[in-house]
N, C-alpha and C positions, 0 to 999 in steps of 0.2 A: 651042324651048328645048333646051339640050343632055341627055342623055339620058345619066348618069353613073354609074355603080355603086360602092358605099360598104362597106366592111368593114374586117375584119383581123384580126387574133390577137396578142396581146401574153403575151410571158413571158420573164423576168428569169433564167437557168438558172445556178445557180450548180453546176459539175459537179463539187465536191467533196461536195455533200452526197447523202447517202444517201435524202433522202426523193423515192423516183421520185415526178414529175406526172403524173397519170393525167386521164383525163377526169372526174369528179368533183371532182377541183381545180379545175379550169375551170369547171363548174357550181357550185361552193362560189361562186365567187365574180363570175364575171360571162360569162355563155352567152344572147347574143340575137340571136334572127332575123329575117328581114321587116321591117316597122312597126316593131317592139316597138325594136330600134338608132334610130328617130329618134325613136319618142314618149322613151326615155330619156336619149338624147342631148340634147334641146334646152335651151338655157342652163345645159347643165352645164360646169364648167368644167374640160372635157380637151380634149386633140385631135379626138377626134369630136366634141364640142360644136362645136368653133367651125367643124369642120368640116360639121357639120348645118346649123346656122345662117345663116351666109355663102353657102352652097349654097340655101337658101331663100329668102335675100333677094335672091340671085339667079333668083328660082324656076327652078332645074333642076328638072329630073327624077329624083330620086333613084332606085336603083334599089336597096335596102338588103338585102344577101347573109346574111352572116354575122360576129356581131364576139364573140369569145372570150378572157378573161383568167385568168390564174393567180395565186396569188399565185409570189413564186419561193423556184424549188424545183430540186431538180434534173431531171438528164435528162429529157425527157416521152418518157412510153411509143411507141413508133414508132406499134404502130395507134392510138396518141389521138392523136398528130401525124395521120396517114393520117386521119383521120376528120374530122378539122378541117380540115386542109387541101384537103381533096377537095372537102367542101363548100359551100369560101368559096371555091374555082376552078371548082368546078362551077356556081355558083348567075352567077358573073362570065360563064361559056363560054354558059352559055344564055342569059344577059342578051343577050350579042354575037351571039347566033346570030339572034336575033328578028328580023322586019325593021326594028324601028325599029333597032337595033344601039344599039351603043355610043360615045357621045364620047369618054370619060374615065375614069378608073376613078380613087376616094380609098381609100388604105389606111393605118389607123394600124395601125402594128408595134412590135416594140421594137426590133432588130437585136442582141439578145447571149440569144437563139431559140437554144435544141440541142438534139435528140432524139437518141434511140438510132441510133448509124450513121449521125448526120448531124448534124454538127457546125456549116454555115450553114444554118439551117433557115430563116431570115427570108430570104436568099438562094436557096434556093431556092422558097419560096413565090413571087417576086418571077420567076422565071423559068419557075413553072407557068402564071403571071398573064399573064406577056407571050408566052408559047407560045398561052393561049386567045383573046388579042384581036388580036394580031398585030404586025406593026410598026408599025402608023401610029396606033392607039391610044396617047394620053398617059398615062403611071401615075405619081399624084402621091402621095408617100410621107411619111409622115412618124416619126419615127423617138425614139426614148427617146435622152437625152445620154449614156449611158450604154452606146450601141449602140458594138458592136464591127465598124465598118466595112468591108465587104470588094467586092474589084472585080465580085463576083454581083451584087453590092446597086447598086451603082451602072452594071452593064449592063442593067440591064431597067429600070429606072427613069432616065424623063424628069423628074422634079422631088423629092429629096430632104431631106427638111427636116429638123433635131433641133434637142430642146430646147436652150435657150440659157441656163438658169438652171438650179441645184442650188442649192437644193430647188427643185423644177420646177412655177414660180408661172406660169409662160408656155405651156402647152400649149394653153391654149384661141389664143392669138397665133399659134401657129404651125399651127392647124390651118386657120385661118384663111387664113391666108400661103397655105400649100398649095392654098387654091381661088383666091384670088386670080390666083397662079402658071398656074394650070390654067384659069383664065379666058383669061389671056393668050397662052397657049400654043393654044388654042382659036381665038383670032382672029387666028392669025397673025401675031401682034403682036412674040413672042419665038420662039428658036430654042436652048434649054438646051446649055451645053457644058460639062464636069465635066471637074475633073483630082482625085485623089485622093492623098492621101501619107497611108501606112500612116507612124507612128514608132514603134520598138523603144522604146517604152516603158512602163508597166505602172504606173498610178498608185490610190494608196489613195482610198476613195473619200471618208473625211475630208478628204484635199487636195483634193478637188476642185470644195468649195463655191465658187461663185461671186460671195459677195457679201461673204466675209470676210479676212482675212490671209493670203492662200492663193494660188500661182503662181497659181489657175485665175480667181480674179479679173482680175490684168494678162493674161492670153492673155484670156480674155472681151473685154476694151477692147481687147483689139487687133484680134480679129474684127469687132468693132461698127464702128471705126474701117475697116477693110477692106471691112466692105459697104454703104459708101458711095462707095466707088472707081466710076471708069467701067465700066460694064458687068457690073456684077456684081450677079447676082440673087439667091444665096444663097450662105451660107456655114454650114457643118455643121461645128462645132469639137465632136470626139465625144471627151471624155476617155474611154471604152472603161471594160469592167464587167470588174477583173482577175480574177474567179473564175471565168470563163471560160477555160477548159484547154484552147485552139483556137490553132491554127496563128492565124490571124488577130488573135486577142488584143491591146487596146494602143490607145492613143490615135491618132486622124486627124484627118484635113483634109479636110475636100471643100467647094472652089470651085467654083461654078458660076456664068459669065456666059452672058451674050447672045450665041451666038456667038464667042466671041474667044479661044479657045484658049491664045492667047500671054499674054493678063494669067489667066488661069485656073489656070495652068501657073507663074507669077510669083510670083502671091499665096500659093500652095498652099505651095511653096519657103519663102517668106519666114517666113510663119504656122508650118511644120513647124519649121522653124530658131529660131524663138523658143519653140516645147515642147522641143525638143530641149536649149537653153541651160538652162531651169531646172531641169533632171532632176533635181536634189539637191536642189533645196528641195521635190519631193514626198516630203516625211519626215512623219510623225506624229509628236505630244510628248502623248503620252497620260498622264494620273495611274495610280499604282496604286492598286488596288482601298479597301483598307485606308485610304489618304492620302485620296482622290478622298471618304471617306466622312466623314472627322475634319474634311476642307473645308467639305466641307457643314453639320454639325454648327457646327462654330464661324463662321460666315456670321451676320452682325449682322442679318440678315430675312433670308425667303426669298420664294417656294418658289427653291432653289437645283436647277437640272436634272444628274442623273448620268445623261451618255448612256450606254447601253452598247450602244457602238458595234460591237462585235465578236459579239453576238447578235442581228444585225437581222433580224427577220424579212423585209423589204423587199430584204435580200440575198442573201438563203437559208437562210440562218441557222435555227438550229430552233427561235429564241424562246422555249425552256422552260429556259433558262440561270437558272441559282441561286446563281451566285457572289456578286453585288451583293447579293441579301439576305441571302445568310446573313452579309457583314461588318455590313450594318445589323445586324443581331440579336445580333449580338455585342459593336456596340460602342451595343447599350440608344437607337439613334434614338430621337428623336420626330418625329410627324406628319410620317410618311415613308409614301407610297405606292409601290409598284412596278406599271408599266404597261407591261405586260404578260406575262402566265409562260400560254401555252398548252400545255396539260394536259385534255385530254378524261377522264381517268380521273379526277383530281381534281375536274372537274365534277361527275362522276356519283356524287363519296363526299359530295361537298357536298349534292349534290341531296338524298341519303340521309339525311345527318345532319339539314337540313332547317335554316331560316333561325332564327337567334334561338338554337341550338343550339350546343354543343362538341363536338369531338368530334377523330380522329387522321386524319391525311391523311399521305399521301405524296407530295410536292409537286417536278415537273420533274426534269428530268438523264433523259430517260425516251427520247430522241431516238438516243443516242451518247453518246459520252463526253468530249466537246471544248468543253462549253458547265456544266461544275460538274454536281454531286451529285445525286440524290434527297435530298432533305430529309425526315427525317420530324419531324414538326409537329403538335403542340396547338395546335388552332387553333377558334375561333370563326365560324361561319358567318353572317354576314349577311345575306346576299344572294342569291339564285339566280334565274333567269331568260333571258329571250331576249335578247344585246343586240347592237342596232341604234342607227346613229345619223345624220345628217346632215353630213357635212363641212363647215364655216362658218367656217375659214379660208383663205389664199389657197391652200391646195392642193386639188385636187381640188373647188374648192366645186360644193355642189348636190348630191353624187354619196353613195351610199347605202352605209357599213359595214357588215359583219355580221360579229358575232364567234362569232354561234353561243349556244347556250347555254351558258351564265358563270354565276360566283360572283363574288363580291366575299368575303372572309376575311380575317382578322385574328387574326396572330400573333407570341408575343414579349410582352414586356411591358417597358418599352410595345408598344401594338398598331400594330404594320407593317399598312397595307391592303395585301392583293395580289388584282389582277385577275385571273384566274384564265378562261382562254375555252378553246373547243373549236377556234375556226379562228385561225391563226397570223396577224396583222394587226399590222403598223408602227405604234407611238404616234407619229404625227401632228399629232393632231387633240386640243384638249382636250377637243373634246366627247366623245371616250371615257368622259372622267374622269367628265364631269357626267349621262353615261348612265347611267354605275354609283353615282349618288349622291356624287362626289366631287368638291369645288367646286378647284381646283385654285390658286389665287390662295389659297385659304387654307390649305395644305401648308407645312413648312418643306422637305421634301425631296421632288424625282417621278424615280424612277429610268425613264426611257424606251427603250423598245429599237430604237434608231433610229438612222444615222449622221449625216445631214444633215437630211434632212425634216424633224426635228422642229423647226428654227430659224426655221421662216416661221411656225410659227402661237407656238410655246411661246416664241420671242423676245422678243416685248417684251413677256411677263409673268413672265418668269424674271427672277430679282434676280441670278443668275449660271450658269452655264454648264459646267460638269468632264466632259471627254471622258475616260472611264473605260478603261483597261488591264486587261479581263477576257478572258478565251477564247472563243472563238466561229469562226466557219466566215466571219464578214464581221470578221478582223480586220483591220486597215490591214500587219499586220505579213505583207508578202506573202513574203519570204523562209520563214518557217513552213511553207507550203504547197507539196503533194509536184510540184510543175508535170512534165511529161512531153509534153504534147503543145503548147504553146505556139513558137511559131518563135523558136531562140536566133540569135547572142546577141539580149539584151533585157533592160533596164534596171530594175529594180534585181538583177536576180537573175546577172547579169554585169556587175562593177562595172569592171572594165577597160575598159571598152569606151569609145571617143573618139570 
């Protein structure tokens, strides 16, 4: 049986924000080694799930390294990069040293990875990888749709795979694909051949939902359409993560057939030339803050969702943005929750004042100054405790949240709920809501801090939907942001360009 080694490191690095990722980031939220990556992996529904999985029912030999996640954040510290990286290439280089050696190697990544002084970090993980196994080892990749493509990333890797949906319902399908790929690749069966087109262009990550009104749905069906062509084994339509401040920055293309250079080469062209044509319709039409809230309010049922999209923590975003409540509280909501405001200090006042209690808090704006105010707030403590939850919609399902120790609080009158956590976490998932006691289908308003994610589970129980115009570090408005190291020209931020 083939004898395969399993890891990776995933993180999201948005490099304008201030909040370094350190090692503790990564253990806040997800740091396994040995055994413990497949007993947690199995029918969970990510990339290393279906990559577990599929590798067992094929029983290989796993050989399970190192697998590390962040939430995102910015820069990661070079020694927590060094330290991570050393260990998931270290743990691959002795795998391959052993006599039984190594077939194969799986790695889920993200590709939009930046540490200090090293701006392809996923890229060069991928060429510590193929330095320790060699050339004739196959290294099958898999990759976030979000990954910012570069020609590292696709030199050391025989089989690259990204997600194909936003929100990203399909990770467990593609991690899947990935051992499938590397089965075949295994038995001689195929011979991987990639062409790659970088396009100068730099899209919001609102446009880039895949299943709604949005360029990124027609490029979706045209790739789909595309990899059912001769010879073609995968296609990587990566719309690219534009808070990434990297030469590289920007949506790609990567075909990959059997062999055949010439339609690899054809497809890549065609596919880039049709991102290229729709570059103006990646605009955002956001509500303001104030309107986005009277919407909601005058909505015939709800719960009506206000994304605020521009404080996602899921982008790097510092999540403890206060804009959106404080117009609730002004213009007197009802049965309005906000999900979520992380604030470790307001925990800890909450903790104090103690459940059942009143008491003054000083609530968010605590990050920078890009995401609204500290608040200070008469407020009602509800709630406190540890919260954890289960993901049980189609994203991430199976797979295990923590927010940390949390409040639940109510303020204003009427009483606004705000979730209130220590660790910075994407509303999602409703089951946040019903962790914290709050049944979400019976809200008229859920303010979420989320840009797309939240559409696959909160969709078809939201009565409507307002993508909110507030400040934040994930706003779609990318002309805002100070770009320097990005490769010009590139689209939107050079609008002359033909």
């Amino acid at each position: 049986m083939p004898r395969v080694a399993i890891g990776g490191i995933s993180h999201e690095t948005n490099t304008f924000s201030s909040i370094q990722t350190t090692l503790t980031d990564f253990q806040r939220r997800a740091l396994a080694r040995g055994r413990t990556i497949i007993e947690t992996s199995r029918g969970a529904g990510t990339a290393l799930g279906g990559m577990v999985d599929t590798s067992l029912a094929l029983r290989w030999d796993l050989v399970p390294t190192l697998f590390a996640s962040a939430t995102p954040s910015g820069r990661i510290r070079r020694g927590a990069f060094e330290s991570l990286a050393n260990e998931l290439v270290g743990g691959i280089a002795a795998a391959a040293g052993e006599p039984a050696g190594l077939a194969g190697v799986l790695l889920a990544l993200h590709g939009a990875m930046v540490a200090e002084a090293l701006d392809d970090a996923d890229g060069e993980i991928l060429r510590r990888v193929r330095r320790a196994v060699g050339p004739d080892v196959p290294i099958a990749v898999v990759l976030d749709s979000h990954a910012n493509l570069t020609p590292q990333m696709v030199e050391h890797a025989d089989i690259l795979l990204a997600y194909e949906t936003y929100p990203h319902i399909d990770t467990y399908a593609r991690g899947s694909q990935a051992v499938r790929l590397l089965e075949q690749r295994l038995l001689g069966e195929i011979l991987p051949t990639h062409a790659l087109r970088q396009i100068p262009l730099l899209t919001p990550l609102t446009t880039q939902w895949t299943a709604g009104p949005t360029p990124m749905r027609d490029l979706a069906l045209l790739a789909e359409q595309a990899r059912h062509e001769r010879s073609v084994l995968s296609i990587a339509l990566a719309s690219g993560f534009p808070y990434n401040d990297i030469h590289d920055a920007g949506m790609a293309v990567l075909v990959t057939t059997d062999g055949d250079p010439a339609a690899a080469n054809a497809i890549a062209d065609r596919l880039a030339a049709a991102c290229w044509e729709r570059r103006s319709l990646f605009e955002s039409d956001l509500t303001p803050v104030d309107a986005a809230v009277s919407l909601a309010m005058a909505a015939e049922r709800g719960p009506v969702v206000l994304a605020d999209v521009a404080d996602n923590p899921g982008g790097g975003a510092s999540g403890d943005g206060t804009t959106i409540l404080a117009a609730l509280l002004a213009a007197r909501a009802e049965s309005a929750v906000v999900a979520m405001i992380a604030d470790p200090e307001t925990v800890r006042q909450a903790e104090l004042i103690g459940a059942g209690n009143r008491g003054r808090l000083r609530l968010g704006g605590k990050t920078d100054h890009l995401h609204g105010p500290t608040l200070e707030l008469d407020a009602r403590v509800r709630w406190t405790g540890d919260l954890t939850f289960v993901n049980r919609g189609p994203m991430g399902t199976g797979t295990t949240t923590r927010l940390g120790s949390s409040a639940v609080i109510e303020v204003g009158d009427p009483p606004v709920e705000v979730i209130v956590a220590t660790n910075r976490v994407q509303a999602l998932d409703p089951e946040l809501l019903r962790a914290a006691g709050i049944e979400p289908e019976s809200r008229r308003v859920i303010v979420l801090k989320s840009s797309v994610h939240f559409r696959a589970a909160f969709g078809p129980l939201a009565a409507g939907i307002i993508e909110v115009d507030g400040p934040g570090l994930s706003s779609p408005d990318l002309l805002s942001f100070p770009y320097r190291r990005v490769r010009r020209p590139i689209w939107p931020l050079d609008r002359d360009m033909r």
